[in-house]
C-alpha positions in Angstrom: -53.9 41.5 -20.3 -51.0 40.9 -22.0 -51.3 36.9 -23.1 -47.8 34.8 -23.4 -47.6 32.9 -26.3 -46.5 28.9 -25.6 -45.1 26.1 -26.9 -45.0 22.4 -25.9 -42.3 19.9 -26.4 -43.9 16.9 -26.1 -47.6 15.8 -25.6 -47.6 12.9 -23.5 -48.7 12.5 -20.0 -47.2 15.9 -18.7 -47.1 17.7 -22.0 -50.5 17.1 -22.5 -52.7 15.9 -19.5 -51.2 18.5 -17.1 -49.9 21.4 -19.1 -51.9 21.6 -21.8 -55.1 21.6 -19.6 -53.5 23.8 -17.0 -53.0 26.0 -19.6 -56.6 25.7 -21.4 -57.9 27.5 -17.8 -55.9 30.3 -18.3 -57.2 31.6 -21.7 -56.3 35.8 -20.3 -52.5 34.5 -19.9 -51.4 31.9 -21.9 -52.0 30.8 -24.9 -51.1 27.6 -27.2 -49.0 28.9 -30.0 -47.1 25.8 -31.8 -46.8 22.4 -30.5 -43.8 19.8 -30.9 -44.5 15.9 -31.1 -43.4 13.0 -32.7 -46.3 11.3 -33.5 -48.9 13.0 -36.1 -52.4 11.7 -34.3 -50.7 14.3 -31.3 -50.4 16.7 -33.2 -53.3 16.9 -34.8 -55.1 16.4 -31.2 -53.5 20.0 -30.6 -54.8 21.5 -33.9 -58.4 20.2 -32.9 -57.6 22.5 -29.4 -55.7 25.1 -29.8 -55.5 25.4 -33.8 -51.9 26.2 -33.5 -48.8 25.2 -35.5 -47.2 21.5 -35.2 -43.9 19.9 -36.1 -42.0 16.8 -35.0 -38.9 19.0 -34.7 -37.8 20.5 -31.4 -35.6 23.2 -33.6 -38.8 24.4 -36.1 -40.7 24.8 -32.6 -38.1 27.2 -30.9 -37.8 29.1 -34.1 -41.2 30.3 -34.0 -41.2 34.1 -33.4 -44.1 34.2 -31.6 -43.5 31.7 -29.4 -42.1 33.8 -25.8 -42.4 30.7 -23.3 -41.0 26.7 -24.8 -42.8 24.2 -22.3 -40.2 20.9 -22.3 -42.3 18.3 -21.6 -40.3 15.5 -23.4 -38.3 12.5 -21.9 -35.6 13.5 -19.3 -32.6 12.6 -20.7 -33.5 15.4 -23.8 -34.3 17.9 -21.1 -30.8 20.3 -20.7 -29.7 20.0 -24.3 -33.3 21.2 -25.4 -33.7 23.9 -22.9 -30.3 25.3 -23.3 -31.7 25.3 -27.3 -34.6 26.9 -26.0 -32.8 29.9 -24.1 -29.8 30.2 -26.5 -32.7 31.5 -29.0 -34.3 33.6 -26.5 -37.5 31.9 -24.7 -38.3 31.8 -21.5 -38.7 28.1 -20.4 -40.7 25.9 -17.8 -39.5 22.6 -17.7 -40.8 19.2 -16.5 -39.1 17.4 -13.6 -36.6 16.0 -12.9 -34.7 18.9 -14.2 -31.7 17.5 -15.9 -30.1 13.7 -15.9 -27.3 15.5 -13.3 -26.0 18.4 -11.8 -23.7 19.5 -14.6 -26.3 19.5 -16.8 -28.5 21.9 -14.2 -25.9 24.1 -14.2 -25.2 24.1 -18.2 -29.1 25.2 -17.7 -28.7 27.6 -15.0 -25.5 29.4 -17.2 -27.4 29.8 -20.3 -30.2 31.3 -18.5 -28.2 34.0 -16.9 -26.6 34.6 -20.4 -29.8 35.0 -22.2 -31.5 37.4 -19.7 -34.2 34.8 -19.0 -36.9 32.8 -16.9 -35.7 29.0 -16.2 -38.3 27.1 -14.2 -39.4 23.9 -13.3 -42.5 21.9 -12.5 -42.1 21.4 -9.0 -46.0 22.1 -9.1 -46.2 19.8 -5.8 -44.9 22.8 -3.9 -48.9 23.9 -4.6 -50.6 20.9 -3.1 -53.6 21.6 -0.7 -52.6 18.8 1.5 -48.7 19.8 1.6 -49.5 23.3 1.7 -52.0 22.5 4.6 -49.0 20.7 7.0 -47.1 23.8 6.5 -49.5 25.7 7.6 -50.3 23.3 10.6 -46.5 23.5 11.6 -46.5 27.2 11.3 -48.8 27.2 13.7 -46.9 25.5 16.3 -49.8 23.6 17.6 -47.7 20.8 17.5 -45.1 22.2 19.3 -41.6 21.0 18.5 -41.1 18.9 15.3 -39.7 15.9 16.3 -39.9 14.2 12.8 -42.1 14.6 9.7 -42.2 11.2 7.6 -43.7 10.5 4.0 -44.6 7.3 2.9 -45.5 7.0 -1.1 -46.3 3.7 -1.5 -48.5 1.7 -4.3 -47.6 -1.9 -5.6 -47.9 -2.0 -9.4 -45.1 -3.3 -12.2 -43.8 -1.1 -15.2 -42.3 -1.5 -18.0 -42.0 1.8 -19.7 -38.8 4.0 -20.6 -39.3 5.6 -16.9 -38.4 2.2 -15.8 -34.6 2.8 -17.7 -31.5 4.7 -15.7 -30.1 6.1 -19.2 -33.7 8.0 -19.6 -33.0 9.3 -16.2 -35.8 6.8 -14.6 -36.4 5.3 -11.3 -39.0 5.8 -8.6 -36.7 9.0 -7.2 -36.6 10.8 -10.4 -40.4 9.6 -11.0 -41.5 10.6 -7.9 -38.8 11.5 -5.6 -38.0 14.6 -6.8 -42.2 16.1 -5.6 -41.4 15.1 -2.2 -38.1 15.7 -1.8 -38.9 19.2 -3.4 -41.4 19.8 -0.7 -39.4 18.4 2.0 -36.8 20.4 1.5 -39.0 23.3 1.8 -39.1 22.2 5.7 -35.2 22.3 6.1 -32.9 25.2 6.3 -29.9 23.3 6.7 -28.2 23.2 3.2 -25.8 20.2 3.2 -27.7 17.8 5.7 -27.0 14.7 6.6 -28.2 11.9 4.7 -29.0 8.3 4.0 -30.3 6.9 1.7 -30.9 3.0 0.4 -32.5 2.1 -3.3 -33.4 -1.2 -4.5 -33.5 -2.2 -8.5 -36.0 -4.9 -8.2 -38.3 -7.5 -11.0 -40.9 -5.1 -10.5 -39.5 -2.6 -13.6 -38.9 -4.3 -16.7 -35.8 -1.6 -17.1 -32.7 -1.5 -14.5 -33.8 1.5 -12.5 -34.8 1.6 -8.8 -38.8 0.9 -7.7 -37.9 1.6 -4.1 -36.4 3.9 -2.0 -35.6 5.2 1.7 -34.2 8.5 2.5 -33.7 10.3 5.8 -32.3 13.8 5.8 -31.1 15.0 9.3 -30.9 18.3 9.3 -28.5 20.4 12.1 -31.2 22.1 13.2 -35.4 21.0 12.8 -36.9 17.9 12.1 -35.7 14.2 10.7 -37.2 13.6 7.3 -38.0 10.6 6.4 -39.2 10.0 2.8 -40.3 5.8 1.7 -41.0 5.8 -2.0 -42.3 2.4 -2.9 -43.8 0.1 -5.7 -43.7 -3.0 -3.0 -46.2 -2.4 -0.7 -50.0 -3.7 -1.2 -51.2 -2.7 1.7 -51.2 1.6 1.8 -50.6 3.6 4.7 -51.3 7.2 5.5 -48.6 9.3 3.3 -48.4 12.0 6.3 -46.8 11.6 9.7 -45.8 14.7 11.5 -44.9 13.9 15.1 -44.4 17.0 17.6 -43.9 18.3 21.4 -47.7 18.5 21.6 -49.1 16.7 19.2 -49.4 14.9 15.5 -50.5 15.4 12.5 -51.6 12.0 10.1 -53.3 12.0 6.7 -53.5 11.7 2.8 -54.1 13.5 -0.5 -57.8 13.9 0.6 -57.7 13.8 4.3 -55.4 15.2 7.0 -55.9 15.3 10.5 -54.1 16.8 13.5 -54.6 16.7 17.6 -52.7 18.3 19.9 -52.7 19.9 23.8 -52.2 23.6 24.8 -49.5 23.6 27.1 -50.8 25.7 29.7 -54.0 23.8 29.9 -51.5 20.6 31.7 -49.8 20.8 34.7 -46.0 21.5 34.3 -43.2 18.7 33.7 -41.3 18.4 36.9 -39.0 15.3 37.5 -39.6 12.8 40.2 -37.1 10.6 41.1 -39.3 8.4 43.2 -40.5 5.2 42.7 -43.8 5.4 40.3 -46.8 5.1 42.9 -48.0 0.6 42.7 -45.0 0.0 40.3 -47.1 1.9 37.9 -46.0 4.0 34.7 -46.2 7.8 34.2 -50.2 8.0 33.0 -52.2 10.8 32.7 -55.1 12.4 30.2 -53.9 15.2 28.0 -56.7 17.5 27.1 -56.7 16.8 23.5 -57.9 19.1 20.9 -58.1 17.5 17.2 -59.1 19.0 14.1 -59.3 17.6 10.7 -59.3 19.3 7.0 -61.4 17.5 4.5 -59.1 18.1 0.8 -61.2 16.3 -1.5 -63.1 19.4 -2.4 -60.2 21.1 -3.9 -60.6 22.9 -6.6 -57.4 24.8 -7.3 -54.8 22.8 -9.4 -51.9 23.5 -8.5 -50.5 23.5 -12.3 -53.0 26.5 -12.3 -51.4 27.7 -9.6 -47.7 27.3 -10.8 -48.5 29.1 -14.2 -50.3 32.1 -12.1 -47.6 32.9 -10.5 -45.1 32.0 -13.7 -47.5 34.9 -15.6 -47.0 37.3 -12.3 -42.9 36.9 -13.0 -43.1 36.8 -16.8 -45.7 40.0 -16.5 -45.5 41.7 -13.2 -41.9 41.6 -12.6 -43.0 39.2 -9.4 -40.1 37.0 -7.9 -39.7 33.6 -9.4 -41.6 31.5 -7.4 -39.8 27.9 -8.6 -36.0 29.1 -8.9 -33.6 26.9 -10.5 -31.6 27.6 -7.3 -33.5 25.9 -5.7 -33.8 22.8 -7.8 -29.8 22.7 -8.2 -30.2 22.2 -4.2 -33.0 19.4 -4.7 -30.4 18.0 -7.5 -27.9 17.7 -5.0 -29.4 16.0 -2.6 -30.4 13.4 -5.5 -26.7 13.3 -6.7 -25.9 12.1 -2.9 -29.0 9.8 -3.1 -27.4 8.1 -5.7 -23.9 7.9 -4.3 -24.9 6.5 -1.0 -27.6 4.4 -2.6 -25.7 2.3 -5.1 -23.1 1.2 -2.7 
């Protein structure tokens, strides 16, 4: 097989902890050419790996011949000058979310793409979840019947005080986490400009002046109300899943998800009665339930792996993009209106 040569921009938490190992699986289609970092005791971590070539320059790293794919793994607010750096001098590039600080710089990205004739991506690698990939599956189905809502709730309580905690670093709990479940819940709506709402609150909690909590509802013309809560505020988790249908619900977790549900022809059918209720009683009666349950802890699969599998089948195989920048401007849109509505 043909392998792709790499290089990373940055070796922190995503740089190094997700691509980098992602990356390490895949000996037959990637491989770690040059690295770019800041700090030397990085660097030298990536030598002791890959025994590639280092610099703390960005430039020196996209000027490496060999180099066909630049991985931007560095702060946010670096990422569309860098990969428009990056595709200007003819590399493919992957980067990490959120995209771009805005949507001009998206499309600054998007334009020097098209002009250099190459791949722009980004790690929206929560599109490969088991346990989101699982509820779509489960509302393919339609064992649930008609999707009334589908609700997220990401929720932890903890304080931070790093640079993600900063607006001008393009930080905040929507950018930090936002943009994976918004990503994924757009991939439920069809409806390109829905209606939204959306309420943020800057709070002690983050030692910067970005958000640690938000709310957003999208209300599509057509499907389900999404309902996304994004939190640092609440000690006491719930379930992240709640999918409510016409004939049943889904509920669950990372790990965990579970579903029940009635097969309509196995009930009576729905006719009105405009009579009293028999004894001043309510409508009652037992639905012949059917639940199932999908145990995710097993999973193998990650779906960085995933994402670069099918980054190597575009790169390779002439496949479709899987993660289009397309689609991301939409995500970025929705984020732009998030932050207009939010800051009132």
């Amino acid at each position: 097989m043909d392998v792709i040569q790499v290089g990373i921009a940055g070796l922190g938490r995503s740089g190094w902890d997700m691509h980098a190992k992602a990356l390490t699986v895949l000996p037959e289609m990637f491989r770690v050419t040059a690295v770019a970092d800041a700090q030397p005791e990085r660097r030298q971590e990536a030598v002791d790996r890959f025994d590639c070539f280092t610099t703390d320059s960005f430039e020196e790293l996209v000027a490496q011949e060999a180099v066909e794919l630049v991985v931007v793994a560095t702060p946010s607010h670096l990422h569309a000058d860098q990969c428009v750096m990056a595709l200007q001098a003819g590399k493919h590039v992957l980067v990490e979310k959120p995209v771009a600080l805005n949507l001009a710089e998206v499309e600054a990205m998007m334009v020097a793409a098209r002009q250099a004739d190459r791949v722009l991506t980004v790690n929206q690698n929560y599109r490969y979840q088991p346990d989101f990939r699982k509820v779509r599956e489960v509302l393919a189905s339609g064992r649930l019947g008609q999707i009334v809502q589908v609700r997220v709730a990401v929720h932890q309580f903890s304080r931070r005080w790093d640079w993600q905690t900063l607006r001008e670093y393009g930080g905040g709990i929507l950018n930090n986490h936002g943009v994976h479940w918004l990503d994924m819940m757009l991939q439920l709506v069809e409806d390109d400009d829905p209606e939204l709402f959306c309420h943020m609150v800057q709070t002690p909690l983050y030692a910067g002046d970005a958000e640690s909590h938000a709310r957003v509802l999208l209300r599509p013309k057509v499907g389900p109300l999404i309902d996304i809560e994004l939190t640092h505020h609440n000690a006491y988790g719930q379930d992240t899943w709640l999918v409510m249908g016409t004939q049943g619900s889904l509920t669950g977790n990372r790990r965990q998800l579970r579903w029940k549900y009635f097969e309509p022809e196995a009930v009576p059918p729905l006719r009105l009665d405009r009579r009293p209720t028999p004894d001043r009683s309510y409508n009652r009666e037992e639905l012949p339930w059917i639940e199932e349950m999908c145990d995710l802890s097993g999973y193998v699969t990650d779906g960085m792996v995933l994402l670069y599998r099918e980054l190597y089948g575009t790169l390779r195989q002439a496949r479709p993009l899987a993660i289009t920048p397309e689609s991301v401007h939409r995500l970025m849109a929705v984020l732009a209106k998030c932050r207009v509505i939010g800051e009132r």
